[in-house]
C-alpha positions as CSV (number, residue, x, y, z in Angstrom):
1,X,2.5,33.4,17.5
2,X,-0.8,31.5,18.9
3,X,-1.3,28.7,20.6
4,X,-2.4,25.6,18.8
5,X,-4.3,22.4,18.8
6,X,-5.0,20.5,15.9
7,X,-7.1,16.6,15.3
8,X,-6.5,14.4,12.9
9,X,-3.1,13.9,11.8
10,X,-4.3,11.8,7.8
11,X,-2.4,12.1,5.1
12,X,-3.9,16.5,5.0
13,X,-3.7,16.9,8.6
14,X,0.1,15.4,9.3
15,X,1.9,18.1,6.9
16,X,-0.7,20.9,7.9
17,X,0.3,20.9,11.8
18,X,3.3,20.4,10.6
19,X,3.5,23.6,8.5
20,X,2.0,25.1,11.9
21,X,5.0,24.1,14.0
22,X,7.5,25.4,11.7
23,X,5.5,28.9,11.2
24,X,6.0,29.0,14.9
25,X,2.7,28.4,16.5
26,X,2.8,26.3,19.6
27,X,1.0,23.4,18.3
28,X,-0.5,20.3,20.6
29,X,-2.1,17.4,18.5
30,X,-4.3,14.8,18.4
31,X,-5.1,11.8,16.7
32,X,-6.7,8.1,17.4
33,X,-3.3,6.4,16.5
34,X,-1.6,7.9,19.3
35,X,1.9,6.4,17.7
36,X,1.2,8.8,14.7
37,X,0.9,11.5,17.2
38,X,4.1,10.8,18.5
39,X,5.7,10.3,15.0
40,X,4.4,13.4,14.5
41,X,6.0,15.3,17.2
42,X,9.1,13.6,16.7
43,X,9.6,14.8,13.3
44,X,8.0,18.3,14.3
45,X,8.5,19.1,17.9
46,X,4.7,20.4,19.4
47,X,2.9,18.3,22.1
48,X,1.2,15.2,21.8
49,X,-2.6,15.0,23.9
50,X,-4.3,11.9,24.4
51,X,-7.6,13.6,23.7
52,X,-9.0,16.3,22.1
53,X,-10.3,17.7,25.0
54,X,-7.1,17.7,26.5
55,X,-5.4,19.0,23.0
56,X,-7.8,22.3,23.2
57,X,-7.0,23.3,26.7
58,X,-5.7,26.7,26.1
59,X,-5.4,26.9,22.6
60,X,-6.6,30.1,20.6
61,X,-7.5,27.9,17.3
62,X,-8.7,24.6,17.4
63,X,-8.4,23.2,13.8
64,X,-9.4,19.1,12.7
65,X,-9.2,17.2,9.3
66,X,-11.1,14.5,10.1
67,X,-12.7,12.0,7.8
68,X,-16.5,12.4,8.3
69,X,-19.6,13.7,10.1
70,X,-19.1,11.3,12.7
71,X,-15.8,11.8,12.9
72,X,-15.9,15.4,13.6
73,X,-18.7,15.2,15.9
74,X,-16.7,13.2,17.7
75,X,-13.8,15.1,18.2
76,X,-16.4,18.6,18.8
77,X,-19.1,17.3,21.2
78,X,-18.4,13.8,22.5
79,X,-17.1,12.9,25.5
80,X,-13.7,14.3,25.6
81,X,-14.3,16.5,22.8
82,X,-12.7,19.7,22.3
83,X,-15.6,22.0,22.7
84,X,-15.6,21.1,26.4
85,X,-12.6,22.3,27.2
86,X,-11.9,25.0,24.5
87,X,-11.4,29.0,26.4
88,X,-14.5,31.4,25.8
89,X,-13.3,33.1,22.7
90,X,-11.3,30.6,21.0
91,X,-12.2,29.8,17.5
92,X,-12.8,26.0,15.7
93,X,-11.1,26.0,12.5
94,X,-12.9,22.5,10.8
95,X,-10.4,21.5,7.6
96,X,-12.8,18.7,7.2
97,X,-15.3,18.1,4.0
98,X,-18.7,17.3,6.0
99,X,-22.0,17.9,5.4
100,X,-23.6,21.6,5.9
101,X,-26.3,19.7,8.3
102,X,-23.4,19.1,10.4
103,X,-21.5,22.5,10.2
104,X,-24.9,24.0,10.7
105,X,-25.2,22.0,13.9
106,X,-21.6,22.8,15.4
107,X,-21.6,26.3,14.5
108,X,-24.8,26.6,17.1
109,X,-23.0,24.4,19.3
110,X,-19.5,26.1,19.7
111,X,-21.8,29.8,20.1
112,X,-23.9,28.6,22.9
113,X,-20.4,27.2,24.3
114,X,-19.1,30.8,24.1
115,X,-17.1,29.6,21.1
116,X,-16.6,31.0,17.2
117,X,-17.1,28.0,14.0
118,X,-15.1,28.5,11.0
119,X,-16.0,25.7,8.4
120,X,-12.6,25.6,6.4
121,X,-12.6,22.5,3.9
122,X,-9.7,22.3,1.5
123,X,-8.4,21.5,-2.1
124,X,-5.4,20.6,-3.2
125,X,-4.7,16.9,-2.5
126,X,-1.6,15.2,-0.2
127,X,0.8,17.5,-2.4
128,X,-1.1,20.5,-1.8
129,X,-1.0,20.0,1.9
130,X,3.1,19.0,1.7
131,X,3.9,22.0,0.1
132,X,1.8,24.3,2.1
133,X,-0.6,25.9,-1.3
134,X,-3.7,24.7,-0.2
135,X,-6.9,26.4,-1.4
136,X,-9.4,27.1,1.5
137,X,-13.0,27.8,1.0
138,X,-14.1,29.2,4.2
139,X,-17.8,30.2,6.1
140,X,-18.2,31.6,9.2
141,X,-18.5,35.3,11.1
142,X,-16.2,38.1,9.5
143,X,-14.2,38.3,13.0
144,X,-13.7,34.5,13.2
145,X,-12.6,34.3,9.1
146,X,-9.6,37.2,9.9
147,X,-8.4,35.9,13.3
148,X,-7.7,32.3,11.7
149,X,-7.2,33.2,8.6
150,X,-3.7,34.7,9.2
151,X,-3.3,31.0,11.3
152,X,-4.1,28.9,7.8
153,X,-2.0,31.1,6.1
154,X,0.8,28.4,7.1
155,X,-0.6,26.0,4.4
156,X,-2.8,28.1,2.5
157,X,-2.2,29.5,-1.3
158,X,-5.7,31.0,-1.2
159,X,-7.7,31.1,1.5
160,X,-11.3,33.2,1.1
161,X,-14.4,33.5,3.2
162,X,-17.0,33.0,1.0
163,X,-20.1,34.0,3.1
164,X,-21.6,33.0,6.3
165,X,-21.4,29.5,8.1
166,X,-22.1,26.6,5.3
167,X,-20.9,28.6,2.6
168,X,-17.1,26.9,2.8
169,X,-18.9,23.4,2.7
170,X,-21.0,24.6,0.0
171,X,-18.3,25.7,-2.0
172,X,-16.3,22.5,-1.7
173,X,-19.4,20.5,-2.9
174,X,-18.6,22.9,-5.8
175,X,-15.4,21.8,-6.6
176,X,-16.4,18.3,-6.3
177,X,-18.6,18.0,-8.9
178,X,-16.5,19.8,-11.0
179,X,-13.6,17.5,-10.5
180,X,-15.9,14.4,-11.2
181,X,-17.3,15.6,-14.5
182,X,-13.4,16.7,-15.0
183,X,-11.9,13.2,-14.2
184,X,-14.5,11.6,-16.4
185,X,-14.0,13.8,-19.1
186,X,-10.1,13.3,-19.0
187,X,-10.5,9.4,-18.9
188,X,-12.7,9.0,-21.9
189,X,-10.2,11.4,-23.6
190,X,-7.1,9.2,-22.9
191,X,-9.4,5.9,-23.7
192,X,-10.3,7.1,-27.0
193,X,-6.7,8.3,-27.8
194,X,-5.7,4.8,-26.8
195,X,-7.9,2.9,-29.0
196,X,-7.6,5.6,-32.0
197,X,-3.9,4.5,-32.2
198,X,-2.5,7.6,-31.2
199,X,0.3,8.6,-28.6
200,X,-1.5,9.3,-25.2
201,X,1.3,12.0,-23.8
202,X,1.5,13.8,-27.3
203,X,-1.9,14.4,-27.5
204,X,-2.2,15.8,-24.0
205,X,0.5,18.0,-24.8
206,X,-0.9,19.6,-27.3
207,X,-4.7,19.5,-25.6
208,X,-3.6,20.8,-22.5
209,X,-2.3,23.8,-24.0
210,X,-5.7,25.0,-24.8
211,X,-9.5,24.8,-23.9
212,X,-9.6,21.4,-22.9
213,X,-6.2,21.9,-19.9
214,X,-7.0,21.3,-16.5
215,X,-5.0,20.7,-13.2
216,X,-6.7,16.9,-13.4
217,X,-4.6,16.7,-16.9
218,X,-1.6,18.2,-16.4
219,X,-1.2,16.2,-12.5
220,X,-2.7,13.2,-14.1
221,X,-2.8,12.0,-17.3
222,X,1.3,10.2,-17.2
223,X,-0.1,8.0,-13.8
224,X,-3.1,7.4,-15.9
225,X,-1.6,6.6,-19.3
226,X,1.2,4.3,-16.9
227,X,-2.3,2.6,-15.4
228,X,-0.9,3.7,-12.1
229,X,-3.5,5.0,-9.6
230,X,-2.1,5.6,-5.7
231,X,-1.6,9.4,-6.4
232,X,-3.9,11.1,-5.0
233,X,-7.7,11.5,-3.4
234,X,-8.9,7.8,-3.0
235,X,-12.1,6.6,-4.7
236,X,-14.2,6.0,-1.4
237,X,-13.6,9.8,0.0
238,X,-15.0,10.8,-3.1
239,X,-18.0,8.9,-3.1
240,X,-18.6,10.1,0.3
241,X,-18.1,14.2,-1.0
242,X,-20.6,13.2,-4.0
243,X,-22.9,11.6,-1.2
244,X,-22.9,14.8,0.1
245,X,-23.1,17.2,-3.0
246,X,-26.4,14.6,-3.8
247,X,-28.1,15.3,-0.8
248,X,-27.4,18.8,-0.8
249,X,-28.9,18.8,-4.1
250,X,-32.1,17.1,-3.2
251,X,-32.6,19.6,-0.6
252,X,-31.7,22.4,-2.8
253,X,-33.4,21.1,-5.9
254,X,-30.5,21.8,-7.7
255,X,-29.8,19.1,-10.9
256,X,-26.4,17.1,-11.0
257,X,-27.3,14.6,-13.9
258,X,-23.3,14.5,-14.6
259,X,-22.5,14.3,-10.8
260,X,-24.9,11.6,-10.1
261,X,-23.6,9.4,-12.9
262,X,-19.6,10.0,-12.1
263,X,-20.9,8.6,-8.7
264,X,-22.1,5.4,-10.0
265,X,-18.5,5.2,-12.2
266,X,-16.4,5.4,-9.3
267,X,-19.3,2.8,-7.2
268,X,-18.5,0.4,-10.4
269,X,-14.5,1.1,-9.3
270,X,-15.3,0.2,-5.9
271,X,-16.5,-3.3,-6.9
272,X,-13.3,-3.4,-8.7
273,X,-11.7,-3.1,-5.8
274,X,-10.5,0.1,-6.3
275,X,-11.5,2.0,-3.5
276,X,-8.3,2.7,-2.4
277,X,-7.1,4.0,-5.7
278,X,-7.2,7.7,-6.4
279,X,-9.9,9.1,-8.3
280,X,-8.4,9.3,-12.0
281,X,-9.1,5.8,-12.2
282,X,-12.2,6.2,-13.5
283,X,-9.6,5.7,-16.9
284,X,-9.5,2.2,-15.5
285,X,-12.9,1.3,-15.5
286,X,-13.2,1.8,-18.7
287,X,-10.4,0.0,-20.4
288,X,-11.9,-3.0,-18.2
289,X,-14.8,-2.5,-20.6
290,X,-13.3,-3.4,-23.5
């Protein structure tokens, strides 16, 4: 078993370090709530640090879910960030969905420190990360992928290197835009049901049965059709993953026409006050159109 630090203890990270602890990994964490931490540790066992500096003393894998580029920065290279006191050899494990500019710029940073980069973002939502079947989309050197990869294996149901450093960040801007033009497509589906007069659960059961099934409609559409929306990934982390797939595909002149729009759905859902709400609720935007 290996020693373990992990940062940020959200609604991913808490059940992923927990799923560390009870594999048997010796597992420290961090987190800027320092009562979290200790929740944490009191449901878990493991070690509570007060930094992440201090969290990474030792450890073999360092992994974070943090919420941004700034976030992770700051618990990497800050002051009292782990890469300063992180053992020559030890590998980052970054759970996070950032941007690649920033992966690009940590994975340079934890070499010159002596250190190996894994970017590692994940799929799978709060339920995924409870019940340990997380999909991992992972970039990074080939002897830093299998060294943590037996470590994620904890929370993992799939967990595949997918090329060199970027490429798991890449990939995850992948599944974004598919789950936008998904959600969209789901919601105008349910709307039209709704004002066609017909029964909203029949039809999906029927629907989801053949080309039109998805994970978004069989995990959503009875929250949706109930207008209930604190189920999942909240409107304002997506925007910030679309952000992200936009710029990416400015730089890489790629077109995301459906993307793009999706983004000004759930921006309309936001000044709905719907940030908080998870991202099926793009259904509710449109029933306030009517």
């Amino acid at each position: 078993m290996a020693k373990v630090a992990f940062l940020g203890l959200g609604v991913m990270g808490y059940p992923m370090a927990g799923h560390l602890q009870r594999a048997g990994h010796d597992v420290t964490v961090y987190n800027r709530t320092q009562a979290k931490a200790q929740a944490w540790a009191d449901t878990y066992g493991g070690q509570v640090a007060a930094t992440p500096a201090q969290a990474a003393q030792g450890a073999d894998f360092v992994m974070a879910c943090v919420g941004n580029d700034d976030d992770l920065r700051a618990v990497t290279i800050a002051e009292n960030g782990a890469f300063s006191a992180m053992k020559e050899g030890a590998i980052f494990v970054d759970h996070t969905t950032v941007s690649a500019k920033v992966t690009a710029e940590l994975y340079q940073a934890a070499h010159a420190a002596g250190l190996s980069f894994v970017d590692a973002p994940i799929s799978g939502g709060q339920a995924g990360a409870e019940n340990g079947v997380l999909s991992i989309m992972c970039g990074g050197d080939v002897a830093a992928y299998a060294a943590a990869e037996p470590i994620m294996a904890a929370y993992a149901r799939i967990c595949r290197r997918i090329g060199d450093s970027g490429a798991g960040q890449k990939t995850k801007m992948c599944n974004q835009i598919a789950i936008a033009g998904l959600v969209q497509g789901l919601s105008e589906a349910l709307h039209f049901a709704q004002k066609a007069g017909l029964d909203g659960a029949a039809v999906v059961e029927v629907i989801s049965q053949g080309a039109a099934g998805s994970w978004q409609m069989s995990n959503r559409y009875e929250t949706m059709l109930k207008d209930e929306y604190n189920h999942g990934f909240a409107v304002d982390w997506m925007r910030k993953d679309l952000g992200i797939c936009l710029d990416a595909a400015n730089e890489t002149g790629a077109s995301l026409p459906v993307t793009a729009l999706v983004d000004q759905f759930y921006k309309d859902v936001q000044k709905m006050g719907g940030g908080r709400w998870d991202t099926s609720s793009l259904l509710k935007r449109l029933r306030a159109l009517d």
